[in-house]
N, CA, C and O atoms as CSV, one atom per row, in Angstrom:
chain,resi,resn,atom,element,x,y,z
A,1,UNK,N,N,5.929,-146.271,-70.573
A,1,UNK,CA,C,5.935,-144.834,-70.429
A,1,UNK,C,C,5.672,-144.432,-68.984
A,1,UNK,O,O,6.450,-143.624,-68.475
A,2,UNK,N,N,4.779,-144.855,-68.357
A,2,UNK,CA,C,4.333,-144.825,-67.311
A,2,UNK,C,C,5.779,-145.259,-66.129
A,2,UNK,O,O,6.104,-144.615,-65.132
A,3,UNK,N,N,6.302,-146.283,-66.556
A,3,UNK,CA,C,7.339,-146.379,-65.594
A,3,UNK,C,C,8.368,-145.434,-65.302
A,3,UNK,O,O,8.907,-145.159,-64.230
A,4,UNK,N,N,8.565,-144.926,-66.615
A,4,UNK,CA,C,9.541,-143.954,-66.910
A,4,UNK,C,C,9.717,-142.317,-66.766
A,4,UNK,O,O,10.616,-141.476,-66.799
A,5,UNK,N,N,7.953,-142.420,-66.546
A,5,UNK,CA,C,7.594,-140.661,-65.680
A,5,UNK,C,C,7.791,-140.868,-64.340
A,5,UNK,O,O,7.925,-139.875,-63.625
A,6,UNK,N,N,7.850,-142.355,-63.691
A,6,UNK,CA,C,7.974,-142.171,-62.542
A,6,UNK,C,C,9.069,-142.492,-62.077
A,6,UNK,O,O,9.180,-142.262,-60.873
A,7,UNK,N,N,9.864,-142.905,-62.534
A,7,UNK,CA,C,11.429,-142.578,-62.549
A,7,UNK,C,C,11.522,-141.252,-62.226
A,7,UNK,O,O,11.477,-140.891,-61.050
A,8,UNK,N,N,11.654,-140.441,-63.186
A,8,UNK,CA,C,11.669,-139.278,-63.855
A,8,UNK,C,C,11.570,-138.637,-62.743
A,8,UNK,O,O,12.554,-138.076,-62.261
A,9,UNK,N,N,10.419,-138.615,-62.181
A,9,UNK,CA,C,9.468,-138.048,-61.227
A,9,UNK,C,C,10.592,-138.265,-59.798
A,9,UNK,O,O,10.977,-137.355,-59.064
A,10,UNK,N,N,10.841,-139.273,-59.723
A,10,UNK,CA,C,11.572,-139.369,-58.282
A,10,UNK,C,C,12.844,-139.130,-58.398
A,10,UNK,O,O,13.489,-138.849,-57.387
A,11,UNK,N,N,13.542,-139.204,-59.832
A,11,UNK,CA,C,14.935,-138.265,-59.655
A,11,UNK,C,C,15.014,-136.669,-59.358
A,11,UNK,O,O,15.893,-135.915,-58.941
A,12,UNK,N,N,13.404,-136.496,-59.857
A,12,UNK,CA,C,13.487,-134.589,-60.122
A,12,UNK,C,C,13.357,-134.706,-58.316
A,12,UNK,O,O,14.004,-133.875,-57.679
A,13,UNK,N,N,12.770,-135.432,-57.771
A,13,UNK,CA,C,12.741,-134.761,-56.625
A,13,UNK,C,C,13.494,-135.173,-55.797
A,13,UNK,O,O,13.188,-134.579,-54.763
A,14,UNK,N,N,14.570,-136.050,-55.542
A,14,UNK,CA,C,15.496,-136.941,-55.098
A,14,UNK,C,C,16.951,-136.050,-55.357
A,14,UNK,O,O,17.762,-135.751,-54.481
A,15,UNK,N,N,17.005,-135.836,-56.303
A,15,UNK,CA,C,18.638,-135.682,-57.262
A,15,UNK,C,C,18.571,-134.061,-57.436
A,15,UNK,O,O,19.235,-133.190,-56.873
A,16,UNK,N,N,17.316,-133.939,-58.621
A,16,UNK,CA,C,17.347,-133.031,-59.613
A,16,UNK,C,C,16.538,-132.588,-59.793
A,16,UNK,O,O,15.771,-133.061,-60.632
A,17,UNK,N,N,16.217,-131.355,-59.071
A,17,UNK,CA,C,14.630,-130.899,-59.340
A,17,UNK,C,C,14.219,-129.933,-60.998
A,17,UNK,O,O,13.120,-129.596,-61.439
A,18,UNK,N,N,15.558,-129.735,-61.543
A,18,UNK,CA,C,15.478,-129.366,-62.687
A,18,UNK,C,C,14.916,-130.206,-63.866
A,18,UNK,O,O,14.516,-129.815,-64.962
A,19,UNK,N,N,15.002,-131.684,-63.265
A,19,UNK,CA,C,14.818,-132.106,-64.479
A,19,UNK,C,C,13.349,-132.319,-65.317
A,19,UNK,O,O,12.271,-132.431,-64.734
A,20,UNK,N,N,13.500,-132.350,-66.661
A,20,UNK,CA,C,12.577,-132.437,-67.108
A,20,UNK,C,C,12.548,-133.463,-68.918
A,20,UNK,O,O,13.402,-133.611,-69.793
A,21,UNK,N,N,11.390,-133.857,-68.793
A,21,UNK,CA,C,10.925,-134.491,-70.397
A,21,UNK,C,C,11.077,-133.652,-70.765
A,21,UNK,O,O,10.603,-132.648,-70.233
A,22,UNK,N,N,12.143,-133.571,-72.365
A,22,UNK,CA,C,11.642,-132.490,-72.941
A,22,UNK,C,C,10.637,-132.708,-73.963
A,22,UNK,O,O,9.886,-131.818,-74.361
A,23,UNK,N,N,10.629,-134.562,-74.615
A,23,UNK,CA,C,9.650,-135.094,-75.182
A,23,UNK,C,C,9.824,-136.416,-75.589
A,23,UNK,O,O,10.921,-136.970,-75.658
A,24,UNK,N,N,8.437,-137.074,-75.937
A,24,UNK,CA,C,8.638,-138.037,-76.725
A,24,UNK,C,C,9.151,-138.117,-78.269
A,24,UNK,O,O,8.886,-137.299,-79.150
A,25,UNK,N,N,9.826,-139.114,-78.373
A,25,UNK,CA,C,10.190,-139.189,-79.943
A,25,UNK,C,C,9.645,-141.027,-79.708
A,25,UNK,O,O,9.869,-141.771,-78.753
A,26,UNK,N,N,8.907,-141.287,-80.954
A,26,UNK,CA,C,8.798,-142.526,-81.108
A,26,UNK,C,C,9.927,-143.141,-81.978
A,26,UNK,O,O,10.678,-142.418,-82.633
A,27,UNK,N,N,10.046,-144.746,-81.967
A,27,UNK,CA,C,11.560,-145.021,-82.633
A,27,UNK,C,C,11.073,-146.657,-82.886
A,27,UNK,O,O,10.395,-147.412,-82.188
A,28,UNK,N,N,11.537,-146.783,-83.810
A,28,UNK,CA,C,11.170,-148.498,-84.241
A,28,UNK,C,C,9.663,-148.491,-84.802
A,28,UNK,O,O,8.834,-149.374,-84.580
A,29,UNK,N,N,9.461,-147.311,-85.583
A,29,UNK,CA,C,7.760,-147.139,-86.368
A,29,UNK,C,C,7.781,-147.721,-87.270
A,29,UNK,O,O,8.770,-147.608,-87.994
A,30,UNK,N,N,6.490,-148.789,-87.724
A,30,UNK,CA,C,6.485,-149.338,-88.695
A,30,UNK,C,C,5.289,-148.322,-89.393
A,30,UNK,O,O,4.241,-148.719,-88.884
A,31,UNK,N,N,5.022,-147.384,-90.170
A,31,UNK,CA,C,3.751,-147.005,-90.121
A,31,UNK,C,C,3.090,-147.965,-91.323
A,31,UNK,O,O,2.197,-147.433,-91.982
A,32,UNK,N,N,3.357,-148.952,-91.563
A,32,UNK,CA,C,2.786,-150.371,-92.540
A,32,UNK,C,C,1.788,-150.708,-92.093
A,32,UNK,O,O,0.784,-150.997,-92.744
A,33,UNK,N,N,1.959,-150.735,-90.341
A,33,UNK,CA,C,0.936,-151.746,-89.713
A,33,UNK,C,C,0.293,-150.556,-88.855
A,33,UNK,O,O,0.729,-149.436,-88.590
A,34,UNK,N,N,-1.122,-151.323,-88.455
A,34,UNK,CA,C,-2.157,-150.288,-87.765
A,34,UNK,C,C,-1.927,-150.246,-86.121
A,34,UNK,O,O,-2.313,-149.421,-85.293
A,35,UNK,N,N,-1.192,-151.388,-85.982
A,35,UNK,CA,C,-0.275,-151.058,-84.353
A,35,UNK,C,C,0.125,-149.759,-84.112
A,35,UNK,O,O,-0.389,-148.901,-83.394
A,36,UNK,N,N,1.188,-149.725,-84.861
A,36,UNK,CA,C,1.968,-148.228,-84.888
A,36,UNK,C,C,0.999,-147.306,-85.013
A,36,UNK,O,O,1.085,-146.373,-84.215
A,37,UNK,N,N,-0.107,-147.278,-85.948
A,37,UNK,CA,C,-0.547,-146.079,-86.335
A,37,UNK,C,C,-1.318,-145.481,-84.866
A,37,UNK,O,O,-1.395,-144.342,-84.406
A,38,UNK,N,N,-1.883,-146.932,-84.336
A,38,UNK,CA,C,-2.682,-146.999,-83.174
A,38,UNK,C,C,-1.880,-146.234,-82.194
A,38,UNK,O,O,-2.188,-145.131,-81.743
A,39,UNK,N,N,-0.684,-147.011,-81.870
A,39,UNK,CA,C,0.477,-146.074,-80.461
A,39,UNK,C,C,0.479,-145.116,-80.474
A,39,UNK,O,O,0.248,-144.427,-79.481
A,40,UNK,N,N,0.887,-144.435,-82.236
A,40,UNK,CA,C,0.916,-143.205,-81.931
A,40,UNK,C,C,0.152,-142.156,-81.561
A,40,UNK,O,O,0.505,-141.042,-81.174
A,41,UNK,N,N,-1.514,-142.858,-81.800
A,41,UNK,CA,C,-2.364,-141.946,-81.820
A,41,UNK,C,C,-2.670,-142.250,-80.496
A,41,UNK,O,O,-3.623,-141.525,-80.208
A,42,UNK,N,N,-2.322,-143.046,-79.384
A,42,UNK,CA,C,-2.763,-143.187,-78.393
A,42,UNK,C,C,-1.622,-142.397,-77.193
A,42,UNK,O,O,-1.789,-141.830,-76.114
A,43,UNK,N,N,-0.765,-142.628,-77.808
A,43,UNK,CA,C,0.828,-141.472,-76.980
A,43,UNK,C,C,0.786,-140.121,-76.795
A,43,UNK,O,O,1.083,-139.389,-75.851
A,44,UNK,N,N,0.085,-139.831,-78.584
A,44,UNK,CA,C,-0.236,-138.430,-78.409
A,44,UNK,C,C,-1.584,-137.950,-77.549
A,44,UNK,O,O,-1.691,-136.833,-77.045
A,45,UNK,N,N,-2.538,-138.945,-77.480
A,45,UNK,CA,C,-3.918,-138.740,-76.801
A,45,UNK,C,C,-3.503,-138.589,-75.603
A,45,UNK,O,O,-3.748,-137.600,-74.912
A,46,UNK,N,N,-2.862,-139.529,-75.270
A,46,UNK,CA,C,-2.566,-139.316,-73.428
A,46,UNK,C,C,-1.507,-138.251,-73.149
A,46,UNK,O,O,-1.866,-137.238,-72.550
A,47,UNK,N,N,-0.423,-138.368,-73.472
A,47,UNK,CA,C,0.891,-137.549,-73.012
A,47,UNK,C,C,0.515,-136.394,-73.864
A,47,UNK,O,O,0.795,-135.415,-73.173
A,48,UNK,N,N,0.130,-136.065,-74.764
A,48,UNK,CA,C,0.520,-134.443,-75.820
A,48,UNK,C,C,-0.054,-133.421,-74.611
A,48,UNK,O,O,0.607,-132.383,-74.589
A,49,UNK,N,N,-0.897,-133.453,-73.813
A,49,UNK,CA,C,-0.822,-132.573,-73.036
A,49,UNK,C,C,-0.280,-132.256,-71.851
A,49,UNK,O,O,-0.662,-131.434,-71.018
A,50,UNK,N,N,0.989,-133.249,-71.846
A,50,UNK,CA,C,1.824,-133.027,-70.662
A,50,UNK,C,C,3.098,-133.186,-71.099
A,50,UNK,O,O,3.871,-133.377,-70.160
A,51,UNK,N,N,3.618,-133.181,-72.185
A,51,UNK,CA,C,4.949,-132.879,-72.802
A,51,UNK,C,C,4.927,-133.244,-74.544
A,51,UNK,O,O,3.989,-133.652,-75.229
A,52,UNK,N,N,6.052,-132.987,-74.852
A,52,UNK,CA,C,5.796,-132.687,-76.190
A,52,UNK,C,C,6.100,-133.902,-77.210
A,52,UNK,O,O,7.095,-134.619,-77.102
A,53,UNK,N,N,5.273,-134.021,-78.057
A,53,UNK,CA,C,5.304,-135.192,-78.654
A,53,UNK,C,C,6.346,-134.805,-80.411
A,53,UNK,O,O,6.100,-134.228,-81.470
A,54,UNK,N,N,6.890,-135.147,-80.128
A,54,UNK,CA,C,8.315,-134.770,-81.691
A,54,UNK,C,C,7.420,-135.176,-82.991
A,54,UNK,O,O,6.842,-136.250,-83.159
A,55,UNK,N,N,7.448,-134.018,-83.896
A,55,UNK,CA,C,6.708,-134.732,-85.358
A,55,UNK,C,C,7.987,-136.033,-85.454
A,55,UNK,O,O,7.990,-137.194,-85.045
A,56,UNK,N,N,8.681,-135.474,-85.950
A,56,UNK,CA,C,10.391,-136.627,-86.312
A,56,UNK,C,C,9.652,-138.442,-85.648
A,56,UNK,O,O,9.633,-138.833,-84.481
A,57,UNK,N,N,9.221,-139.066,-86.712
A,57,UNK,CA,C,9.762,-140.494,-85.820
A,57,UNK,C,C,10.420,-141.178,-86.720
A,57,UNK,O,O,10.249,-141.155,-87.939
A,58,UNK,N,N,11.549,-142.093,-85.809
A,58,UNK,CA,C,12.173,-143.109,-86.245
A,58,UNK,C,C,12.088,-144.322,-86.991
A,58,UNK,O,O,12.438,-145.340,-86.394
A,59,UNK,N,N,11.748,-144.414,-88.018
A,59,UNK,CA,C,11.401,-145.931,-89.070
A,59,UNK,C,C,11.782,-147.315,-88.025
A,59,UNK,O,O,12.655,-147.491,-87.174
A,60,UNK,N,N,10.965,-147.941,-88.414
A,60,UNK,CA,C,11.717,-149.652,-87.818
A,60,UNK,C,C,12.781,-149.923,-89.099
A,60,UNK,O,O,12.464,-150.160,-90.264
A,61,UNK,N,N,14.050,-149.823,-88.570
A,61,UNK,CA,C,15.356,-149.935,-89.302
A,61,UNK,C,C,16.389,-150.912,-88.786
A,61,UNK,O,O,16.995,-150.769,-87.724
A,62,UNK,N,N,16.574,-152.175,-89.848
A,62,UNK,CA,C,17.539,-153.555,-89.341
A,62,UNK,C,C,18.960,-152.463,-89.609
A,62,UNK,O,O,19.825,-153.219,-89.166
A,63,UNK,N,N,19.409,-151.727,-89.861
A,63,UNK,CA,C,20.516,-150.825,-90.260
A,63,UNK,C,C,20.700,-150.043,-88.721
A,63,UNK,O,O,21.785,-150.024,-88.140
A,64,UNK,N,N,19.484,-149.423,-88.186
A,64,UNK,CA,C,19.375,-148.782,-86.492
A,64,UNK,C,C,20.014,-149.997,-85.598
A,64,UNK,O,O,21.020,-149.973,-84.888
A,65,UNK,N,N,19.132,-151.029,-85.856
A,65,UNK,CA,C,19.056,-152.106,-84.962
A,65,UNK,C,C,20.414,-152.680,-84.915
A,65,UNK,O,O,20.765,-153.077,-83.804
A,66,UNK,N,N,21.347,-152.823,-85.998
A,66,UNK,CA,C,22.722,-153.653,-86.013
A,66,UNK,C,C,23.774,-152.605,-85.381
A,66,UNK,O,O,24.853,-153.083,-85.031
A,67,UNK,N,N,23.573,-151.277,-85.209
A,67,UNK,CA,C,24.519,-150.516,-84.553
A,67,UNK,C,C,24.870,-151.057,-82.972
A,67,UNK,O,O,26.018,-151.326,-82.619
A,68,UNK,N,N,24.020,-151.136,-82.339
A,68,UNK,CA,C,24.483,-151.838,-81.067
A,68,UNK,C,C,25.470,-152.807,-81.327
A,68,UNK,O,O,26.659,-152.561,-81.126
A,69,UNK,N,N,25.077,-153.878,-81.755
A,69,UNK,CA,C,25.489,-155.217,-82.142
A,69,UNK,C,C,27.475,-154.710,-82.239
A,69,UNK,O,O,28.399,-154.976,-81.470
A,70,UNK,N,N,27.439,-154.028,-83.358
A,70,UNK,CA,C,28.681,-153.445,-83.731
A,70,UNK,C,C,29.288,-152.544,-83.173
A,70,UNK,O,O,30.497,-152.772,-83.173
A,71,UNK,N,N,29.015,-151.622,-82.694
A,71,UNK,CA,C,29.279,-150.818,-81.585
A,71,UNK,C,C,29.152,-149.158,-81.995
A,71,UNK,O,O,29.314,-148.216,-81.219
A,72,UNK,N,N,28.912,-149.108,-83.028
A,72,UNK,CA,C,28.773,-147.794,-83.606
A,72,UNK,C,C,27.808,-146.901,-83.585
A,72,UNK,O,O,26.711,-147.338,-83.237
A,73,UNK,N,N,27.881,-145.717,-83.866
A,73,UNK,CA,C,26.878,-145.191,-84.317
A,73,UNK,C,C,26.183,-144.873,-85.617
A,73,UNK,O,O,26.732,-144.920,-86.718
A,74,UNK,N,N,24.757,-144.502,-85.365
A,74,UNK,CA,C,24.101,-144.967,-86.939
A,74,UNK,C,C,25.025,-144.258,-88.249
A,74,UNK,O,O,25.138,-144.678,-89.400
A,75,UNK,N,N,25.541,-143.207,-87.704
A,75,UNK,CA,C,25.987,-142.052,-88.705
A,75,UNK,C,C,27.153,-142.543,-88.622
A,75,UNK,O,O,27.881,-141.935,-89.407
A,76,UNK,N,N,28.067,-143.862,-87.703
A,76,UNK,CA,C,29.475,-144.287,-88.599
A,76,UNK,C,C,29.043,-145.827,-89.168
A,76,UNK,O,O,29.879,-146.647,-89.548
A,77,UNK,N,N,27.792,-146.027,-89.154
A,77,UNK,CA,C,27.685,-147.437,-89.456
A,77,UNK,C,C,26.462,-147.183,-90.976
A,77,UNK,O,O,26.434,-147.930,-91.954
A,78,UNK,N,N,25.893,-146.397,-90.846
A,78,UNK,CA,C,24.747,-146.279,-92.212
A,78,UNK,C,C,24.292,-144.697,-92.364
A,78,UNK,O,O,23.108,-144.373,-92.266
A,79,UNK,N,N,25.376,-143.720,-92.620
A,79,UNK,CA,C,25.388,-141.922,-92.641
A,79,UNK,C,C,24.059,-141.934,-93.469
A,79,UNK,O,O,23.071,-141.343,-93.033
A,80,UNK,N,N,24.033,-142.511,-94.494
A,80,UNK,CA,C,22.935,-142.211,-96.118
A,80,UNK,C,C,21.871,-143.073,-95.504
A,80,UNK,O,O,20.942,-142.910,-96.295
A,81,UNK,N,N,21.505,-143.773,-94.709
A,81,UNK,CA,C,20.605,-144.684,-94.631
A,81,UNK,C,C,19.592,-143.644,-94.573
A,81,UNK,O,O,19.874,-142.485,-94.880
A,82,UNK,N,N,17.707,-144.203,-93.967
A,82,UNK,CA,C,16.793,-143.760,-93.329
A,82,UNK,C,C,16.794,-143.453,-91.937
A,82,UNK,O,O,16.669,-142.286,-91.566
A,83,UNK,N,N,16.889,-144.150,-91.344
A,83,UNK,CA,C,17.576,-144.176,-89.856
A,83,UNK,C,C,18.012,-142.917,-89.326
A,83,UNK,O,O,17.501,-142.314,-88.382
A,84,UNK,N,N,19.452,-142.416,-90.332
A,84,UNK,CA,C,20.812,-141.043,-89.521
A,84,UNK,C,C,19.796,-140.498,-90.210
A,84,UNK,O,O,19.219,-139.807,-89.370
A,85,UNK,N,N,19.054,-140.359,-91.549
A,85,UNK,CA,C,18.539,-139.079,-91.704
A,85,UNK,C,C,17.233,-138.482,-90.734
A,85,UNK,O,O,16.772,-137.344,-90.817
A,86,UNK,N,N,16.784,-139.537,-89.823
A,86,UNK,CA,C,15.223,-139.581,-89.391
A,86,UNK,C,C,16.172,-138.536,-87.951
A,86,UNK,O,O,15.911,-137.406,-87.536
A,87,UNK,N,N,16.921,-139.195,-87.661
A,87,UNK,CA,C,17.929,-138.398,-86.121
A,87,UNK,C,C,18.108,-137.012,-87.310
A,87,UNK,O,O,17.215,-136.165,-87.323
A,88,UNK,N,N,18.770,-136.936,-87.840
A,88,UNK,CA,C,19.134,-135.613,-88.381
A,88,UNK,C,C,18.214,-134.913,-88.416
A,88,UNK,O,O,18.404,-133.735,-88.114
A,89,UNK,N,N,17.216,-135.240,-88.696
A,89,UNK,CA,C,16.006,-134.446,-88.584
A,89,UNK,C,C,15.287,-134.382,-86.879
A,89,UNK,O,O,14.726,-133.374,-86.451
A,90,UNK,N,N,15.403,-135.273,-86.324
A,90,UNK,CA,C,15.332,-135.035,-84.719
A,90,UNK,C,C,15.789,-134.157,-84.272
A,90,UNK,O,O,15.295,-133.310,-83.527
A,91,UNK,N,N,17.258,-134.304,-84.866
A,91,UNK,CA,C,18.572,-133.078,-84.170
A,91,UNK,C,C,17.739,-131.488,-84.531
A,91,UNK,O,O,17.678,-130.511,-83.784
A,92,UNK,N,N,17.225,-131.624,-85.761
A,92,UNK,CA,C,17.213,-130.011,-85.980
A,92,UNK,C,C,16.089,-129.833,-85.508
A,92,UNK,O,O,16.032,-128.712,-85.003
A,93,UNK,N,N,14.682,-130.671,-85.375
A,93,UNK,CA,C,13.453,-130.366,-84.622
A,93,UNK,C,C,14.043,-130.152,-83.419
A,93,UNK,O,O,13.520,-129.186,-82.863
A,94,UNK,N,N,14.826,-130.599,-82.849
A,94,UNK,CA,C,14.893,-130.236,-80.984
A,94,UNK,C,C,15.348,-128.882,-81.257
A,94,UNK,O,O,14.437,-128.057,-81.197
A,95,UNK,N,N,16.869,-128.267,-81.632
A,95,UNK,CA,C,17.314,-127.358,-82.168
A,95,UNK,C,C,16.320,-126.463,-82.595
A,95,UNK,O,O,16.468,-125.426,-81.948
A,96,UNK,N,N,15.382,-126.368,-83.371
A,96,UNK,CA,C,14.284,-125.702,-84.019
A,96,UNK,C,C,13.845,-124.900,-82.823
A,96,UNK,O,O,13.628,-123.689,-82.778
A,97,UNK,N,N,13.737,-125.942,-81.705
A,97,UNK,CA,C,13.350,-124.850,-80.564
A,97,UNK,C,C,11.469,-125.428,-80.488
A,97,UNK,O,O,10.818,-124.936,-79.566
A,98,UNK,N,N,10.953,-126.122,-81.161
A,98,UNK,CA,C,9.554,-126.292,-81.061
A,98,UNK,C,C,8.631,-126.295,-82.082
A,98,UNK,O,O,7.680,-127.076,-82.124
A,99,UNK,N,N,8.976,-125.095,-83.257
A,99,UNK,CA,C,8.238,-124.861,-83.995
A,99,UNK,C,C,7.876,-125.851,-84.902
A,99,UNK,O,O,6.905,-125.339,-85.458
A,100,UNK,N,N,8.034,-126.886,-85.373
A,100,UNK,CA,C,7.557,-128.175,-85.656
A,100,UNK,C,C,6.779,-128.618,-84.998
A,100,UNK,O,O,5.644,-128.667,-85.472
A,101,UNK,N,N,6.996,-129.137,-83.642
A,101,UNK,CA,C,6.084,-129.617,-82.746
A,101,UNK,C,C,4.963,-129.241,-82.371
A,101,UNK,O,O,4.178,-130.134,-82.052
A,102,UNK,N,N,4.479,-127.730,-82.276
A,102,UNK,CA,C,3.648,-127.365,-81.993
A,102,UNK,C,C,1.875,-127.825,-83.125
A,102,UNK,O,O,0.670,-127.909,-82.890
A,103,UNK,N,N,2.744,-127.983,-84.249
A,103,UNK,CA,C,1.753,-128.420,-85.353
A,103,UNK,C,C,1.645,-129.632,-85.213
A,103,UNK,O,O,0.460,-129.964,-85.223
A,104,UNK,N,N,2.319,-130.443,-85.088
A,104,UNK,CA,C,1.966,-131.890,-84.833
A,104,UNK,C,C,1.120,-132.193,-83.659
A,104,UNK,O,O,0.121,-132.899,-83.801
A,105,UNK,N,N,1.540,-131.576,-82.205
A,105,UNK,CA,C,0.297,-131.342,-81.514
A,105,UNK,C,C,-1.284,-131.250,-81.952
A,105,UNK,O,O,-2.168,-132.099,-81.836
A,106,UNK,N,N,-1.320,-130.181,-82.390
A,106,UNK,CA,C,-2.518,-129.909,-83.078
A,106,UNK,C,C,-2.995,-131.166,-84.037
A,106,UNK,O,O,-4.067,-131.686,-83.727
A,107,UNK,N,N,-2.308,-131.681,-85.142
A,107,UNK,CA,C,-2.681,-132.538,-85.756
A,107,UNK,C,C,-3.311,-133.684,-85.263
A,107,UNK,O,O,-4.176,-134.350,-85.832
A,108,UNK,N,N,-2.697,-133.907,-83.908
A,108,UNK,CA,C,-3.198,-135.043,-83.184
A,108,UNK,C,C,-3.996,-135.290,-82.423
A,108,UNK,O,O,-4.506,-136.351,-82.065
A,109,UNK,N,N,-4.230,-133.493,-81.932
A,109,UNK,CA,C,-5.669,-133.633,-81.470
A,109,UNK,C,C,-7.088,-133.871,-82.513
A,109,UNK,O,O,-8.184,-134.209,-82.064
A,110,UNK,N,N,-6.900,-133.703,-83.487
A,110,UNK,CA,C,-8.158,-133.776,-84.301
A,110,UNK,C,C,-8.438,-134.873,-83.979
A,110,UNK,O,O,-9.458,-135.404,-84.419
């Protein structure tokens, strides 16, 4: 993460001063194991107050994972899976404009 704000950081001021995170989305979640549960609560501890952390996360999915491989995308390679529906629901939280996110914030500060 850290590498990747500072990327970030030197294109906005290099290239593109517009640019910006608009947030994290986590992707490859197992929430089975206490790893995951741990990241997330540690992603949101550090970053939630400097950009926005997406309720929406991505399942750890061998169906996500074989799209590369094949060349497709999840929605021409597994439409009904867990996976396209977890993005479909990404799509409309970004779309939403926030109002999702703002509660998950909160949740994570407790």
């Amino acid at each position: 993460m850290e590498q990747l704000i500072t990327t970030v950081g030197k294109v906005k001021r290099q290239i593109n001063p517009n640019l910006k995170i608009s947030g994290i989305l986590l992707t490859m979640v197992d929430r089975r194991t206490n790893y995951a549960k741990d990241i997330s609560r540690v992603i949101g501890g550090i970053y939630s107050r400097f950009v926005t952390i997406y309720k929406t996360e991505i399942s750890l999915s061998i169906k996500a994972a074989e799209t590369s491989a094949v060349g497709k995308s999840i929605y021409a390679y597994d439409k009904n899976g867990k996976a396209a529906d977890a993005y479909k629901e990404f799509t409309k939280e970004v779309l939403d404009g926030g109002k999702q996110r703002n509660k998950h914030k909160s949740e994570l500060i407790r």
